[in-house]
C-alpha positions as CSV (number, residue, x, y, z in Angstrom):
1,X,-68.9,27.2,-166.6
2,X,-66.3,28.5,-169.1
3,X,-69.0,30.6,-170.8
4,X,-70.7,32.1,-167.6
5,X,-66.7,33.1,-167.0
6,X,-65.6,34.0,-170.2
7,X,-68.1,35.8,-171.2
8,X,-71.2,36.9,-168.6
9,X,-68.7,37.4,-165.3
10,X,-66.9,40.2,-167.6
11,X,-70.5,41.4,-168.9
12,X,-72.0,41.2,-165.2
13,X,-69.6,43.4,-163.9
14,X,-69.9,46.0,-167.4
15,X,-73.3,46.1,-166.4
16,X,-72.8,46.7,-162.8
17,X,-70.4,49.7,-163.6
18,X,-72.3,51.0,-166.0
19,X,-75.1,51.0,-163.5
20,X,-73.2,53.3,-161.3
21,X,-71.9,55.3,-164.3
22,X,-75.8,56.3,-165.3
23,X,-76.6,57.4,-161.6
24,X,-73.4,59.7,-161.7
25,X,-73.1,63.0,-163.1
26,X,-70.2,65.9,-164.0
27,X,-70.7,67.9,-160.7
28,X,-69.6,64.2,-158.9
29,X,-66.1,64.8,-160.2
30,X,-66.3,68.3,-159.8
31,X,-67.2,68.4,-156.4
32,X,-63.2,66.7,-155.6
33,X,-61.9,70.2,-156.8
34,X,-64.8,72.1,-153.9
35,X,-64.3,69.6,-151.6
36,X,-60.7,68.6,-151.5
37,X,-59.7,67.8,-148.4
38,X,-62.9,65.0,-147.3
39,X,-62.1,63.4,-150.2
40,X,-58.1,63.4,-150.2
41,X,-59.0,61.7,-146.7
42,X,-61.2,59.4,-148.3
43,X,-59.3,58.4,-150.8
44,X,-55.9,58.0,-148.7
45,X,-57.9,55.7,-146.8
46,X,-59.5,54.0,-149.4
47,X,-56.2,53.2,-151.5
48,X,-53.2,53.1,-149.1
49,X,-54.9,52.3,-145.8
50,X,-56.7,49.8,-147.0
51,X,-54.7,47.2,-148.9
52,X,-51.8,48.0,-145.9
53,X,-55.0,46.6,-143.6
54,X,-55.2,43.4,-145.8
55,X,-51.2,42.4,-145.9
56,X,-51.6,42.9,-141.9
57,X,-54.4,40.7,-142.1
58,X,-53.1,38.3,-144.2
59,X,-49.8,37.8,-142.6
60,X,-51.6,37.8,-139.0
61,X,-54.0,34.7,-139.9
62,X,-51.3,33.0,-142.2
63,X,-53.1,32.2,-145.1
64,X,-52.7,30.1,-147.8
65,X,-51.1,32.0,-150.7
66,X,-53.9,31.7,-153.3
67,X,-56.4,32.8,-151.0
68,X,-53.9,36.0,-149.7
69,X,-53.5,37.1,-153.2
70,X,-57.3,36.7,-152.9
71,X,-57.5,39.4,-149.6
72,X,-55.2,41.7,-151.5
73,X,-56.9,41.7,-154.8
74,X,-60.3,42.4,-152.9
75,X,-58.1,45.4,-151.1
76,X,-58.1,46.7,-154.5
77,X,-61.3,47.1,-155.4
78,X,-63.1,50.4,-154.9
79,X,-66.6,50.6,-153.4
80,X,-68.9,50.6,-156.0
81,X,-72.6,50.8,-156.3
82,X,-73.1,49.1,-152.6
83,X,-70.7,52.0,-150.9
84,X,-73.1,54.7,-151.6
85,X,-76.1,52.8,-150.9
86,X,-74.7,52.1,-147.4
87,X,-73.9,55.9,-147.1
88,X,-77.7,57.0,-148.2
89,X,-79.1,54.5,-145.7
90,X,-76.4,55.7,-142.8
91,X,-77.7,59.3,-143.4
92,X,-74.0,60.1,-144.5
93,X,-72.7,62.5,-146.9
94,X,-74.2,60.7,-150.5
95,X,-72.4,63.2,-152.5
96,X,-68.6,62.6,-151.1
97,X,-69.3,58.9,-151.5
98,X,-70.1,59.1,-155.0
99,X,-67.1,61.3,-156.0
100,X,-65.1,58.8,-154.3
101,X,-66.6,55.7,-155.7
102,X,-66.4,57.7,-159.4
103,X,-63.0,58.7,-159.5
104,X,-61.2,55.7,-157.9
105,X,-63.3,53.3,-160.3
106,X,-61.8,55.3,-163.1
107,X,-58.1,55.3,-161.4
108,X,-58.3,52.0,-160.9
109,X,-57.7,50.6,-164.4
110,X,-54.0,52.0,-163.6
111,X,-53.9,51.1,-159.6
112,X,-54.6,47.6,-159.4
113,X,-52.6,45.6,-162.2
114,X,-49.7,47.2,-160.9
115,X,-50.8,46.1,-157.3
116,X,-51.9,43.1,-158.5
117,X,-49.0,42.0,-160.4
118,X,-47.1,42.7,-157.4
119,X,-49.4,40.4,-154.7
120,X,-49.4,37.3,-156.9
121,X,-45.4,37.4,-157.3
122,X,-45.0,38.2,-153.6
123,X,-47.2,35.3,-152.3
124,X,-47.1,32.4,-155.4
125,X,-43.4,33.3,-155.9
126,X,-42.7,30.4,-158.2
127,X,-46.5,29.2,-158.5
128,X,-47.8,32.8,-159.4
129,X,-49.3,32.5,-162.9
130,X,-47.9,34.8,-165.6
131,X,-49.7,38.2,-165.5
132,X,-49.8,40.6,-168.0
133,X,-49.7,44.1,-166.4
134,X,-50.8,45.8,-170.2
135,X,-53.6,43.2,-170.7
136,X,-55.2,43.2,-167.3
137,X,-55.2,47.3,-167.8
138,X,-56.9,47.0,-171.1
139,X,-59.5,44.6,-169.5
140,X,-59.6,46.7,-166.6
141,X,-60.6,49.8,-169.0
142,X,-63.4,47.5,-171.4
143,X,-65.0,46.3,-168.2
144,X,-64.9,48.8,-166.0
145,X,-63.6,52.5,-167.0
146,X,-65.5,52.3,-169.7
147,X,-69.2,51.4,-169.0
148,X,-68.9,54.2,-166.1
149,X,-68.1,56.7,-168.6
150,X,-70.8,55.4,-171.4
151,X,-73.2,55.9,-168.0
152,X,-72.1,59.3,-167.3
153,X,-72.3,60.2,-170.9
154,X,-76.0,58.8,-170.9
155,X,-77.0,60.8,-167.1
156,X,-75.3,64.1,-169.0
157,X,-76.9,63.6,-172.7
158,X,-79.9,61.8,-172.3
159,X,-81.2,62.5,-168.7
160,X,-84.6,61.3,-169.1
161,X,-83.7,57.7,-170.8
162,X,-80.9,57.7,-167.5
163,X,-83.9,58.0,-165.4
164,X,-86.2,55.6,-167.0
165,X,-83.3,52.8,-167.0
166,X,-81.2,53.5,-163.5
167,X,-84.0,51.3,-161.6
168,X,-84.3,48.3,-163.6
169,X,-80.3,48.5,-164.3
170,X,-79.8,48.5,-160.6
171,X,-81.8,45.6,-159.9
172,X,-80.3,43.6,-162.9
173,X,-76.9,44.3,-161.5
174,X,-77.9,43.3,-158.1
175,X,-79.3,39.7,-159.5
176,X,-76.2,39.4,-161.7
177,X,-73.5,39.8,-158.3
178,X,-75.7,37.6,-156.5
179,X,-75.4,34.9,-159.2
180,X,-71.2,35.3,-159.7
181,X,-71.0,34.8,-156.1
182,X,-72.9,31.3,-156.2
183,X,-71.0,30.3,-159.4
184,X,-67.9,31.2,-157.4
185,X,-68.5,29.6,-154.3
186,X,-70.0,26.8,-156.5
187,X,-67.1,26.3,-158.7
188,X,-64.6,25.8,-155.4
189,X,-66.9,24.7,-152.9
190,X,-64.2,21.9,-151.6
191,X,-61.7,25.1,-151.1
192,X,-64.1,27.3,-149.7
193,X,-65.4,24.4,-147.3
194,X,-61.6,23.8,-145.7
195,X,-60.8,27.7,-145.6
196,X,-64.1,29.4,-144.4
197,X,-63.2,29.3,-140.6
198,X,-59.9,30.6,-141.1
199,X,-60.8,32.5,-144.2
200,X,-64.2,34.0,-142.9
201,X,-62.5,35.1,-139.2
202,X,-59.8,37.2,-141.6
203,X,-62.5,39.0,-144.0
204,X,-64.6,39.7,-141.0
205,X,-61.3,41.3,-139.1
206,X,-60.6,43.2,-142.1
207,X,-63.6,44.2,-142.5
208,X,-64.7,45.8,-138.9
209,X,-61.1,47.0,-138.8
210,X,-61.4,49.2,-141.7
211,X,-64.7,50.3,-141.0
212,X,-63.3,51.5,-137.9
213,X,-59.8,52.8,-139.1
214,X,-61.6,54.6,-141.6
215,X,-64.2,56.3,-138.9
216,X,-61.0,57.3,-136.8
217,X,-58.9,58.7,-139.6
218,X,-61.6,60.7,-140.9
219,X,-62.8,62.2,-137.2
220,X,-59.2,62.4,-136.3
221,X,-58.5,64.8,-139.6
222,X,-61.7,66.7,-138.5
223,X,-64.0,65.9,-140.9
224,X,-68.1,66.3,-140.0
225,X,-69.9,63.2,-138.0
226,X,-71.7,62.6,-142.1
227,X,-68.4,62.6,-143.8
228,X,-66.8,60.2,-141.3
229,X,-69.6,57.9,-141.7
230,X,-68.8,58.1,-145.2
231,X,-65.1,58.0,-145.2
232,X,-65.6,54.6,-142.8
233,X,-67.7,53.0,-145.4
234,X,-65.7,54.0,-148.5
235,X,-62.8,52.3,-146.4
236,X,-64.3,49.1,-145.8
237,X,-67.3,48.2,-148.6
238,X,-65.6,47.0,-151.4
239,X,-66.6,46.4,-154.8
240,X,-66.7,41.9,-154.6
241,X,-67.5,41.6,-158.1
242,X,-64.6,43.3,-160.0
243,X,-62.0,40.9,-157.2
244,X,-64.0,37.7,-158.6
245,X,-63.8,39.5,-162.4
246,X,-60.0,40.1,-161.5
247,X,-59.5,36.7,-160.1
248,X,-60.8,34.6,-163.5
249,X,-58.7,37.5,-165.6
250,X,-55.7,36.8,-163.9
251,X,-55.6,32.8,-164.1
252,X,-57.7,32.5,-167.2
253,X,-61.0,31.1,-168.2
254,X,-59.9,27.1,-168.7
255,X,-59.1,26.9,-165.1
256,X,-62.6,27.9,-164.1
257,X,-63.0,30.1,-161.1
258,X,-59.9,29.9,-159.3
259,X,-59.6,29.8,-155.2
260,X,-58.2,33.7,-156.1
261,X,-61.8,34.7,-156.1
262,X,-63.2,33.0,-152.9
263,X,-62.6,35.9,-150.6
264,X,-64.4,38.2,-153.1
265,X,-66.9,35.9,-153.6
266,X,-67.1,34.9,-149.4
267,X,-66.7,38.3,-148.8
268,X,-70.1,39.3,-151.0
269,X,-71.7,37.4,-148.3
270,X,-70.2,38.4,-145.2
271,X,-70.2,42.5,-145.5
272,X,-74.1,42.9,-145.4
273,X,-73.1,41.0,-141.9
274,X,-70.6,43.4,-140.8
275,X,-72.2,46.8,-142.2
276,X,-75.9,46.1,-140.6
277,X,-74.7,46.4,-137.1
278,X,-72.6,49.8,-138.3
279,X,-75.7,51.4,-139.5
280,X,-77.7,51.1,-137.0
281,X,-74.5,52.2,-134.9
282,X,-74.5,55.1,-137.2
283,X,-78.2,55.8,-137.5
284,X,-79.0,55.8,-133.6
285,X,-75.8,57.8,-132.8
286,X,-77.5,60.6,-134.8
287,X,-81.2,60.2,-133.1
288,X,-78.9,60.6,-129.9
């Protein structure tokens, strides 16, 4: 167990970002400067809305402290590869759901140990574990900042080799989030069995609530029916692995998987739940 944490739940997720590094290219962060007012909406959503969502959430179902520093880490976490494959099969707008998911994954190597940091003192108090703010940055960059940029650097110098691997990448990331999920659930399946009711109903609140939160911000500020769909999924997809990644950084390897990472790992489960129904919400609102 202390290998598949040490070492391949910090390579899974390098392997997952790097997968959405290679299908990204220069004109998904230029597009922020053309299109700067979607994604200014997007992203206020995205990295204030949301994690104020998650402290209402926690403090509304009480949780236990480990598992609301849990919530908040997974608030966090930007969308990832799943975001814009939810936007492509909603028929929203691909391209503003890229740029977001590209230039938040690179902010967040500064965003969330500072957030972090903050949530484990607030809810552990005297039990939080120590955290280094500098360590978890530097971790944050290795694993995440920087396979996104050896990606883009492949999609902009080699685009043909970009092609040939994006497919097989994808899938290997796919089977590698599907296994740290297991392992996590695996590792604290006495936790997870005496806080699913409690802990499922919040992540499935949260979850609905930011989908629509995000929907009405983004129609409220104007934006077209395929950047709201967008905006509303950016809100509420989030990216499970890196919160399980986070989780094991932040308490250490010879613990095993803490109970920080059962709401990432739960969650992993329970968004395909919650976004099905909003697709075909979203798909048959534009055949009407």
């Amino acid at each position: 167990m202390d290998l598949l944490i040490s070492v391949g739940l910090p390579l899974s997720l390098a392997i997952i970002m790097l997968s959405l590094g290679v299908g990204l290219e220069i004109a998904d962060f230029r597009r922020v400067l053309t299109r700067g007012y979607p994604f200014a909406i997007g992203a206020l959503c995205q990295v204030v809305l949301l994690p104020i969502s998650a402290f209402a959430t926690v403090k509304l179902f009480a949780l236990p402290p480990e598992i609301a520093v849990g919530f908040m880490i997974l608030s966090f976490c930007p969308g990832g590869v799943t975001s814009n494959i939810l936007s492509k099969l909603a028929k929203g707008d691909v391209a503003l759901s890229v740029s977001l998911t590209a230039v938040i994954s690179l902010l967040s190597m500064l965003t969330v140990p500072l957030l972090a940091a903050w949530s484990i003192a607030h809810f552990m108090g005297a039990d939080a574990p120590e955290v280094s703010i500098t360590g978890l940055a530097i971790a944050m960059f290795l694993i995440t900042t920087l396979p996104v940029a050896i990606g883009i650097s492949i999609r902009h110098f080699a685009t043909g080799f970009a092609n040939r691997i994006e497919s097989g990448l994808s899938k290997l990331a796919t089977f590698l989030f599907v296994l740290v999920v297991l392992a996590a659930l695996a590792a604290n399946w006495q936790t997870f069995t005496e806080n699913l009711g409690i802990m499922g109903g919040g992540l499935i609140t949260l979850n609905i609530a930011l989908l629509l939160i995000g929907l009405g911000i983004a129609k409220a500020a104007n934006l077209s029916w395929d950047e709201a769909k967008t905006v509303s999924i950016e809100t509420g997809i989030q990216n499970s692995t890196l919160g399980i990644t986070l989780a094991a950084l932040i308490t250490g390897t010879e613990s095993g998987f803490s109970p920080l990472a059962l709401p990432s790992a739960v969650y992993g489960i329970t968004m395909y739940v919650v976004a099905v129904p909003f697709l075909l919400w979203f798909r048959r609102k534009d055949v009407a």
